[in-house]
C-alpha positions in Angstrom: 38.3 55.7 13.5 36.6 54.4 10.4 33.2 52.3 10.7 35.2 49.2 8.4 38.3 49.6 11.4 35.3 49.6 14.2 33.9 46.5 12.5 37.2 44.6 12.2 38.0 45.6 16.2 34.7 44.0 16.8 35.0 41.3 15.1 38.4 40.7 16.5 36.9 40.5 20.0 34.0 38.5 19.5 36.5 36.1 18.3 39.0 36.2 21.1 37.0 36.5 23.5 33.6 34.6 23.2 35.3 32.0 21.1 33.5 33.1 17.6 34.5 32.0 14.0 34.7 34.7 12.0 32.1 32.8 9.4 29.7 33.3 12.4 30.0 37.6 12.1 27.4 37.9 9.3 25.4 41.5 10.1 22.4 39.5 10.3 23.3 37.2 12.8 21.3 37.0 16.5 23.3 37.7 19.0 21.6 35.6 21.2 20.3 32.9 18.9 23.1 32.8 16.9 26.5 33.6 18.8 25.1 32.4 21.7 25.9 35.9 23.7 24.0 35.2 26.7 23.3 37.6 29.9 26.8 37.0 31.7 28.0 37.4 28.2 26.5 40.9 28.1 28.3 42.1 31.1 31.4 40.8 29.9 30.7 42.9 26.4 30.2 46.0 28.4 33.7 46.5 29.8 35.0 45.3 26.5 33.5 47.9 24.8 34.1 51.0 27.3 38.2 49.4 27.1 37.8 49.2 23.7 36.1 52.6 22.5 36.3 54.6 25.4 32.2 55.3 26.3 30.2 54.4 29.0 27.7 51.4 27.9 24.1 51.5 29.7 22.4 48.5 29.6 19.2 49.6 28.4 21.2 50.2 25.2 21.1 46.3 24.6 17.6 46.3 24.4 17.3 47.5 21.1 20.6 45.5 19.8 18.8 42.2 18.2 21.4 41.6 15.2 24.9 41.8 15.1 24.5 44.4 12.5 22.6 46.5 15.5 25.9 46.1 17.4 28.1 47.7 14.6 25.6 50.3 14.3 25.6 51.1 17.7 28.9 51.1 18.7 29.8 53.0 15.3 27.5 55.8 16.2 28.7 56.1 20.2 32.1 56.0 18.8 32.0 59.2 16.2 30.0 60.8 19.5 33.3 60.6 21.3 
């Protein structure tokens, strides 16, 4: 899968599922601050993401995942693992 098709599959559930609009997915957006992605949120991100991509999430892994940006990046990298 190419990073641009990892980023569109992303945005795609950000949007159906927490209710983004897309003008919200900027790279620099906080996930926290600005999309609102709280704790519950989190968990909820998790099993998207192992449905999704197919890797196991840990959630130490969040703590270094400030921007939305950081979440491409991350999920880009664990993806090409697989």
């Amino acid at each position: 899968m190419e990073n641009q098709e990892i980023i569109s599959k992303v945005n795609d559930f950000l949007i159906d599922e927490f209710e983004l609009e897309e003008n919200q997915l900027i790279p620099s957006a906080s996930l926290k601050e600005t999309l609102e992605i709280d704790s519950l949120d989190y968990v909820d991100l998790v099993v998207i993401i192992e449905k999704n991509f197919g890797f196991k999430v840990k959630g130490e892994d969040f703590a270094t995942i400030k921007s939305l940006q950081d979440f491409y990046d991350y999920i880009i990298g664990k993806a090409h693992v697989n």
